[in-house]
C-alpha positions in Angstrom: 61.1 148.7 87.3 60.0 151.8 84.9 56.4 150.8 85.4 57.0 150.9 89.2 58.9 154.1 88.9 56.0 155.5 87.0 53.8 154.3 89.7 55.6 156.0 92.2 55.2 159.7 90.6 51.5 158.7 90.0 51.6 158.1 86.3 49.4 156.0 84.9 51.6 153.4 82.8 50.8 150.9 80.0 53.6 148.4 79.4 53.9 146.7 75.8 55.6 143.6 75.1 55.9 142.0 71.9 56.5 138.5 73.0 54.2 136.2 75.8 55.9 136.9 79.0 57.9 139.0 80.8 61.7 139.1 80.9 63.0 140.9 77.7 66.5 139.6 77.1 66.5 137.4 79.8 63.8 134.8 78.5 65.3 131.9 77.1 63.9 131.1 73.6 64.8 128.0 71.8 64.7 130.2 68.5 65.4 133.6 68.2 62.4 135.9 67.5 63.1 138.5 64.8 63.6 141.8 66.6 63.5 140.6 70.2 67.0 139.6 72.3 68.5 136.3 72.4 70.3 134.2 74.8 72.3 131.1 75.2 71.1 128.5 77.1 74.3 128.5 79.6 74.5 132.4 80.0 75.5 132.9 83.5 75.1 136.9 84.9 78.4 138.8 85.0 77.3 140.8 87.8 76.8 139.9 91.2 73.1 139.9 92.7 73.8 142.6 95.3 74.6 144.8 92.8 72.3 144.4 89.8 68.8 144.1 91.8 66.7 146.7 91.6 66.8 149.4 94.8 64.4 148.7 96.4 64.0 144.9 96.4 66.6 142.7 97.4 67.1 139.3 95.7 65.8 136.6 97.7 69.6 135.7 100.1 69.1 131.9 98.7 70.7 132.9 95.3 73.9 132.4 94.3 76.1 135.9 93.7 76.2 135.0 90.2 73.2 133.5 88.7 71.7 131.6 85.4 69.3 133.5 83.5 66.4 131.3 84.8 67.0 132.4 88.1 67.4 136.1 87.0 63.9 135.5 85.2 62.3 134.2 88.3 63.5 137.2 90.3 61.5 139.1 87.6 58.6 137.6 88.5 59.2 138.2 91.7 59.1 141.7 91.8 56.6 142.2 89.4 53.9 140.2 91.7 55.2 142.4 94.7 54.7 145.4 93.0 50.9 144.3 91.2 52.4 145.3 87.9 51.4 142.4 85.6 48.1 144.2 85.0 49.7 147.3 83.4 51.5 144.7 80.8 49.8 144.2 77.5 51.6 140.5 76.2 52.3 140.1 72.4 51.4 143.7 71.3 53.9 145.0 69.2 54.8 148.3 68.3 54.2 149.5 64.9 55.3 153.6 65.5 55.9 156.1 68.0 55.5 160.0 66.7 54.6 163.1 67.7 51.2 164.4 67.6 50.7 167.7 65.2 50.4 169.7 68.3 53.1 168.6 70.1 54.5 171.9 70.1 51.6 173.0 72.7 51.1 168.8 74.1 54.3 167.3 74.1 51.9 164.0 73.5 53.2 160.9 71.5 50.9 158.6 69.0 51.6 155.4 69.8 50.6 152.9 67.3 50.5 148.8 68.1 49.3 145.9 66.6 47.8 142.6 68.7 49.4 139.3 68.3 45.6 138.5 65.8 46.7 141.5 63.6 44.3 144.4 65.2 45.8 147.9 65.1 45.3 150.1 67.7 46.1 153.8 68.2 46.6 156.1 71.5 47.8 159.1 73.1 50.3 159.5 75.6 51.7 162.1 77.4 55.0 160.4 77.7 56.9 157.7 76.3 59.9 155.6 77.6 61.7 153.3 75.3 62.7 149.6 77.0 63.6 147.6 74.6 67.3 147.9 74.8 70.3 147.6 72.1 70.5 143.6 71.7 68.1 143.0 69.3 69.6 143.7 65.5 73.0 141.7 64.8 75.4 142.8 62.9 77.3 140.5 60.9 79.9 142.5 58.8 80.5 140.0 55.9 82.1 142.8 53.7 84.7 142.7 56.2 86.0 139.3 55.8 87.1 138.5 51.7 86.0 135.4 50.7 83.1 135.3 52.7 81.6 133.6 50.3 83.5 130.7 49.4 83.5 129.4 52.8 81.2 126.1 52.1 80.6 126.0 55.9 78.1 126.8 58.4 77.9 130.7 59.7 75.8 132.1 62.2 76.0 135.2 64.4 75.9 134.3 68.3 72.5 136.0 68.3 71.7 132.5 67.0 73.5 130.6 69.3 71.8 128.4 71.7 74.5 125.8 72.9 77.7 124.1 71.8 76.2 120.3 70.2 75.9 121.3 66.8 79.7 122.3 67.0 80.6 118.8 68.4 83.9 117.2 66.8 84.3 120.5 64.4 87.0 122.8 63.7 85.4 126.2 64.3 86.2 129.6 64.5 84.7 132.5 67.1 85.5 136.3 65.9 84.8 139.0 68.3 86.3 139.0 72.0 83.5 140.5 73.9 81.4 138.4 76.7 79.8 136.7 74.5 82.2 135.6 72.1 84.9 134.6 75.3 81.5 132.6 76.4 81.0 130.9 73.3 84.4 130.3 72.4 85.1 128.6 75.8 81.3 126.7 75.6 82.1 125.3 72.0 85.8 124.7 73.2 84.2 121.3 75.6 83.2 119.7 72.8 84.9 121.0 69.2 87.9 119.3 67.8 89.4 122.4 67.9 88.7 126.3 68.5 90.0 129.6 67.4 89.2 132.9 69.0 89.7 135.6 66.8 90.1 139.4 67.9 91.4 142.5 66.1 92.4 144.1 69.6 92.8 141.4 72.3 91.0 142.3 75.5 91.5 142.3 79.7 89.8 139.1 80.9 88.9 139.1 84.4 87.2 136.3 86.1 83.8 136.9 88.5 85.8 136.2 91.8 87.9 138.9 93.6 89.4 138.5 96.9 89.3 135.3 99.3 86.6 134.5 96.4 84.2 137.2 97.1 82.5 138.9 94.0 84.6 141.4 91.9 82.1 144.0 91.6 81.2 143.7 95.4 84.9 144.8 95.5 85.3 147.4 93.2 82.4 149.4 93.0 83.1 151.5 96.2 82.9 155.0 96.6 86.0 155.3 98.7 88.0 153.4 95.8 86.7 155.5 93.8 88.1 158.6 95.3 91.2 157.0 95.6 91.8 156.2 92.0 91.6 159.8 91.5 94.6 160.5 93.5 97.8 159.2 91.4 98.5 159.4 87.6 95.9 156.9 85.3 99.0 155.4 83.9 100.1 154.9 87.4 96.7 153.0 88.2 96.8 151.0 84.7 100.1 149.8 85.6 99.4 148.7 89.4 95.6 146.9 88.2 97.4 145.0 85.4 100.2 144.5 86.9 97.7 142.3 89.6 95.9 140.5 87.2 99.0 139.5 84.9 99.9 137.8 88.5 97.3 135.3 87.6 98.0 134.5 84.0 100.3 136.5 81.8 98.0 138.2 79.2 100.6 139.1 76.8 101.7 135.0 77.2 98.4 134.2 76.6 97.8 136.1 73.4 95.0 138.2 74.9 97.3 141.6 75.6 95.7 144.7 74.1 96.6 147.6 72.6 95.1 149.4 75.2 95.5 150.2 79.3 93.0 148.2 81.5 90.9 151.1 82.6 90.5 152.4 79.4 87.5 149.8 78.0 85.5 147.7 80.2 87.1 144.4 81.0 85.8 140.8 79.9 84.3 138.7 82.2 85.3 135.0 82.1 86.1 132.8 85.0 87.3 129.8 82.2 89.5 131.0 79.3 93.1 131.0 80.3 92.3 127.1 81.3 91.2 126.6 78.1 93.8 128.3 76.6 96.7 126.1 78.8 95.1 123.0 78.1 95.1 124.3 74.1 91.4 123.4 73.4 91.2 127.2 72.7 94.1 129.7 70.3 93.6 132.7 70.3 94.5 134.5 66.5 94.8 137.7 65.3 91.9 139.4 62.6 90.8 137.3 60.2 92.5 138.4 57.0 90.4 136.4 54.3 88.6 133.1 53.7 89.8 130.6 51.2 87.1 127.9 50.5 87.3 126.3 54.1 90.8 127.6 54.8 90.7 131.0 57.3 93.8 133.0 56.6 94.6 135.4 59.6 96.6 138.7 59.8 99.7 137.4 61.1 99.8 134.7 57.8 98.7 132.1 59.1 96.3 129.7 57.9 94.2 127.0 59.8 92.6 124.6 57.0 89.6 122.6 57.6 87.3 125.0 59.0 83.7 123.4 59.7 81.8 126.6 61.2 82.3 130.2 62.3 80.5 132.5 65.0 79.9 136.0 64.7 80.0 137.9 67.6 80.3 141.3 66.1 77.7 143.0 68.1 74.5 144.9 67.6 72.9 147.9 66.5 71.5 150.1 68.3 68.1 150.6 66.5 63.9 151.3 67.3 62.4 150.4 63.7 59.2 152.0 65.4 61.0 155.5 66.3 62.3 157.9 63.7 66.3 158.1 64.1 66.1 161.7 63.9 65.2 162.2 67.0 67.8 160.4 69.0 70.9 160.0 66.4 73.8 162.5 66.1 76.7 163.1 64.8 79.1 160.6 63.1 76.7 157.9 64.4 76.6 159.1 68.2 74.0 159.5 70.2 72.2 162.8 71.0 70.9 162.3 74.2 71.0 164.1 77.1 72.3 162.1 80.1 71.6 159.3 77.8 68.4 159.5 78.4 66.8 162.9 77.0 67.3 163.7 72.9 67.8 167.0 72.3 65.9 167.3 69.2 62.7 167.6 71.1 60.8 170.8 72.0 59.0 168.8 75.3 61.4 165.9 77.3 58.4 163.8 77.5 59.9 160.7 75.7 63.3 159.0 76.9 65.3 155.9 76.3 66.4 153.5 78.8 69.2 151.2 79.4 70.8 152.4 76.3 74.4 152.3 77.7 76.9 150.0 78.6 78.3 150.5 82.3 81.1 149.7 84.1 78.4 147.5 87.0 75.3 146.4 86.3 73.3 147.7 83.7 69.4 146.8 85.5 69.9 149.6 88.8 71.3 152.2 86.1 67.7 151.7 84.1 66.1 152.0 86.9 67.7 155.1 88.0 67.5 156.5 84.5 63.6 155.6 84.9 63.2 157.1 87.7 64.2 160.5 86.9 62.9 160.4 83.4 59.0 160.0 85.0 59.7 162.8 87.1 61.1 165.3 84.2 57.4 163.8 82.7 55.5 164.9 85.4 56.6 167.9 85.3 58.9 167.3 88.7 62.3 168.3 87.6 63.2 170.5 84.4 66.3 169.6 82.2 68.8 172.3 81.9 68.7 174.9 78.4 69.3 173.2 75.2 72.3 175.5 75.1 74.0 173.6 78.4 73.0 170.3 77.5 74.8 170.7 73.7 77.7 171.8 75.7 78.0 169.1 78.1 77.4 166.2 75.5 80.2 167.9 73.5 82.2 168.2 76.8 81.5 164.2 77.7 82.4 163.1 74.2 85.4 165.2 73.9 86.7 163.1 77.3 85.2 159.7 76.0 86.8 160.1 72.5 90.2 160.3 74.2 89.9 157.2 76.2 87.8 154.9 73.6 89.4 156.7 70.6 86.5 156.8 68.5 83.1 158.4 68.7 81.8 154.6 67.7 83.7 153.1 71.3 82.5 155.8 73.5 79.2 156.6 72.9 77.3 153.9 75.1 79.9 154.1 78.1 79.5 155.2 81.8 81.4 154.7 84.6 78.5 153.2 87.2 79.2 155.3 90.4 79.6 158.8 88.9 76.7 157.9 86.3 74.8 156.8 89.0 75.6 159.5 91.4 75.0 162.1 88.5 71.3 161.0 87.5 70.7 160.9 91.4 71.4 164.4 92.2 68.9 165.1 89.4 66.6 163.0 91.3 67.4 164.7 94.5 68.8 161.1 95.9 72.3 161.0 96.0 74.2 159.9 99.6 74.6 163.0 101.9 77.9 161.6 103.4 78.3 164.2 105.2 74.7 163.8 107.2 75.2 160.1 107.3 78.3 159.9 109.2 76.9 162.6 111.7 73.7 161.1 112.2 74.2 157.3 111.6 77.6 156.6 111.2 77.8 152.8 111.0 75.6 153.6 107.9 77.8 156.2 106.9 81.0 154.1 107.0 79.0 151.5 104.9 78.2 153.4 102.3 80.8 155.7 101.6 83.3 152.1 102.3 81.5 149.3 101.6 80.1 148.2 98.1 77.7 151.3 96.3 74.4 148.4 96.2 71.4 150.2 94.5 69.9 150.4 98.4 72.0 153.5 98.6 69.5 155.0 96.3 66.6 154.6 98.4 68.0 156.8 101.7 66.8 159.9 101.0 64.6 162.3 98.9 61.4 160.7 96.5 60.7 156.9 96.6 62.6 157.1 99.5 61.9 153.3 101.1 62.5 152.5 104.8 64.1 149.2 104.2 67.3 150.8 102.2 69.0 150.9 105.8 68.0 147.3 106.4 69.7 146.1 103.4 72.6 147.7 103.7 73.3 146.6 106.5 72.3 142.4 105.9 73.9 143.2 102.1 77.0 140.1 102.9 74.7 137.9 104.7 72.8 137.6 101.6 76.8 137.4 100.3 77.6 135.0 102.7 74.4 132.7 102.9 74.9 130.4 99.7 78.2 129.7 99.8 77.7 128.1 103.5 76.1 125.2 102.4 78.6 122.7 105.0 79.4 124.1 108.5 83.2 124.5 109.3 83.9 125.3 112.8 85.3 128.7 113.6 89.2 128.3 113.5 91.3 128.7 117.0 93.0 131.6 115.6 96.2 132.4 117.6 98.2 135.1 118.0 101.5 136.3 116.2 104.6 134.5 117.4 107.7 136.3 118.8 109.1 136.1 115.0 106.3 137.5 112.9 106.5 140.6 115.4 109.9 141.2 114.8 109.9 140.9 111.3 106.7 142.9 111.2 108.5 145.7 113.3 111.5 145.3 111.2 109.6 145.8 107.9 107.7 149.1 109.4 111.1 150.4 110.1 112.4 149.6 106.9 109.3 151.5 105.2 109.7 154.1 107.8 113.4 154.7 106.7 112.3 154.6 102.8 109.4 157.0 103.6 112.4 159.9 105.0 114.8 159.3 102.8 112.1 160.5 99.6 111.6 164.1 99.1 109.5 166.1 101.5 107.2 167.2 98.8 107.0 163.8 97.8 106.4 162.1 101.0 102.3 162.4 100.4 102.0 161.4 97.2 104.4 158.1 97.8 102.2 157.2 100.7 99.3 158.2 98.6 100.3 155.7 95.6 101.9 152.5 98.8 98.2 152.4 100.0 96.4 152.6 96.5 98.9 149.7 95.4 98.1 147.8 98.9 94.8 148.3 98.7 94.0 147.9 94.5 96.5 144.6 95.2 93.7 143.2 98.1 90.3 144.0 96.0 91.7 142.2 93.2 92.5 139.0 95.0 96.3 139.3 95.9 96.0 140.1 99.8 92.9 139.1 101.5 89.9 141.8 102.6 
């Protein structure tokens, strides 16, 4: 999408990739390629297809809401051909180094340096640079952490390595880190392993894909309105009600996945399979790993499980361009100094920023995109960044805030919240939802986007790259829901209407509420109605009452 966003403020752009086709960290490779992403071959999205395609280009209604990374791949493809951008993508050219020119000071143009899959170097000049190439490509595998490391006699890989569960088959084997991919692994490896332990220092909320009546959970919780609401009664108040709703479905404290923090306070795990995994007691989950002893894994709690075969490592990545000095993005304590986290400050002219280098609370792909899209048009000389002076001050601000809920600079400096990010970069881009003019000029639109799911397509209303078809797509987003799930037709049900005992109990519990409602405080009275319909409505989103 940045080559089409560069298109679209008529810049000229030259794409290179270092591998032979298109699709980054999507592509499926049977072995990993030093310095590029990795998958697994069973890696299913965690983010429904309504809200992680790109804004203006819906994914084909066919699709399932949450799709394999084949699919994903071929929805690449897809776009690319729509949009003609193949030819602006130079395959297996790698880059060697990015710097600035000596008169950058006066040019703000970038030396870009790349060598050709038959070892021929090549040199140009740009006048801007945008960095794509993400945060999953250098694994970290903390050895110094775990004592005894090396007397393990087994097999140890990081899940940057992992490709499927066979070579696990009939082993004892041991997963540490709880994030996606470790809860993925761990379950995978779980099918067909004599046993599996999943450790984690913290524990972690696990949330499955599926929300109410089995519609997807972002569809359901990514809404402006909801939003707002959330904003209305204490966070601890809102912690309580969300994990009070999903310990309705398994007990996470029971389960040994309760952490020591409150539900909105990280981003949750996505896994529809792990607490049947963990009742069925394929899958433990322990604490840290306290030290190895020969094949013997001693935990933090004292335990020991003997007979260890394999571990994985997900630990995670680092955030790292070997091409790029780290000077000009790093700061301090191991943060990042950028600007919207897109813009480093370090530099006299924003003509170079980084992409996708976040992690969000929705789907990562419209957030690059809408970081892209402003970045080419601070390039072009469109839209101006504020004085270094402000930005220092509102990085500083943001961490401040982000160190108090992560509780470390380490936690919190990738993470956005996807609607005010969002909404943030797009009033720099001049595209943000007028509300306000929506619901007095089209209000069935209106009603849709400030109630309904906040789809890229919201992007694309108003201001540049404006596209006509945003409305359309708004408005046919849950057929495209809808359409591959009905794959048998039911007929309609004769739907008949409440019996002379539902109303009277219905009336009986409005007077009771009624009654309640009086008998509070009149300063209160708001605020208790206030936090009934957040509970009510927080209760139906996340699958307890039907939508």
């Amino acid at each position: 999408s940045e080559y089409s966003c560069c298109l679209d403020e008529g810049l000229e752009p030259v794409c290179f990739e270092s591998s032979d086709d298109i699709g980054g960290l999507w592509r499926f490779k049977e072995t990993p390629e030093a310095e590029c992403a990795s998958i697994y071959r069973s890696l299913v999205v965690n983010t429904s297809k309504e809200m992680m395609c790109f804004s203006d280009f819906p994914m084909p209604a066919h699709y399932p809401n949450y799709m394999p990374h084949t699919l994903l791949l071929q929805y690449f493809r897809l776009y690319a051909e729509h949009f003609n951008l193949l030819k602006h993508i130079q395959l297996q050219t790698k880059v060697l180094s990015v710097k600035q020119r000596d008169d950058f000071s006066s040019s703000g143009q970038w030396e870009v340096v790349t060598e050709s899959r038959d070892g021929h170097k090549e040199t140009q000049v740009f006048d801007g640079v945008l960095i794509c190439s993400g945060h999953f490509s250098h694994p970290v595998t903390p050895l110094s952490a775990f004592p005894g490391i090396d007397t393990f006699p087994g097999k140890y890989i990081h899940s940057w390595e992992y490709k499927d569960p066979d070579p696990f088959r009939g082993q004892r084997v041991v997963v540490v880190g709880i994030g996606n991919s470790g809860v993925d692994i761990a379950v995978e490896i779980s099918r067909v392993a004599e046993k599996t332990f999943l450790s984690t220092r913290e524990g972690g909320w696990v949330v499955g894909r599926m929300a109410g009546s089995g519609l997807p959970l972002d569809i359901m919780v990514n809404r402006r309105f909801l939003a707002m609401l959330l904003r209305l009664p204490p966070r601890s108040l809102v912690n309580w009600a969300a994990e009070r709703s999903y310990n309705k479905k398994y007990d996470h404290r029971l389960y040994a996945l309760q952490p020591n923090y409150r539900i909105l306070d990280r981003r949750p795990i996505i896994n529809d399979d792990l607490p049947g995994r963990i009742i069925q007691g394929a899958l433990q989950i322990k604490p840290n790993i306290q030290q190895f002893r020969g094949s013997s894994v001693v935990f933090d709690n004292g335990v020991v499980e003997e007979g260890i075969d394999a571990v994985v490592f997900c630990t995670g990545y680092k955030a790292t361009f070997p091409y790029l000095s780290p000077s000009i993005y790093s700061g301090p304590e191991g943060g990042m100094s950028l600007y919207n986290k897109v813009f480093p400050l370090s530099l006299e002219h924003p003509t170079l920023a980084i992409i996708g280098l976040l992690n969000a609370t929705g789907s990562l792909m419209p957030v690059a995109e809408m970081q892209a899209r402003w970045a080419t048009r601070v390039i072009a000389g469109l839209n101006h960044l504020p004085p270094l002076a402000t930005m220092q001050k509102m990085i500083g601000k943001e961490m401040k805030a982000k160190i108090k809920r992560y509780g470390s600079v380490k936690k919190a400096a990738l993470e956005v919240d996807y609607i005010p990010y969002m909404d943030s970069i797009a009033q720099e881009v001049g595209v943000r939802p007028n509300l306000l003019y929506l619901f007095l000029t089209d209000p069935g639109l209106g009603w849709r986007v400030l109630y309904g799911p906040c789809t890229p397509f919201q992007y694309r209303l108003r201001g540049p790259g404006r596209w006509t078809g945003a409305r359309q797509a708004i408005f046919t987003q849950w057929e495209r829901v809808f359409q591959p799930l009905k794959t048998r037709p039911i007929p309609e049900p004769n739907i008949s209407g409440p019996s002379f005992w539902s109303l009277t109990g219905g009336a009986a519990v409005i007077f009771a509420i009624i009654v309640l409602q009086k008998s509070v405080p009149v300063f209160l009275q708001d605020r208790v109605a206030s936090i009934a319909s957040l509970m009510t409505y927080i209760e139906s989103v996340l699958g307890w009452r039907n939508v």
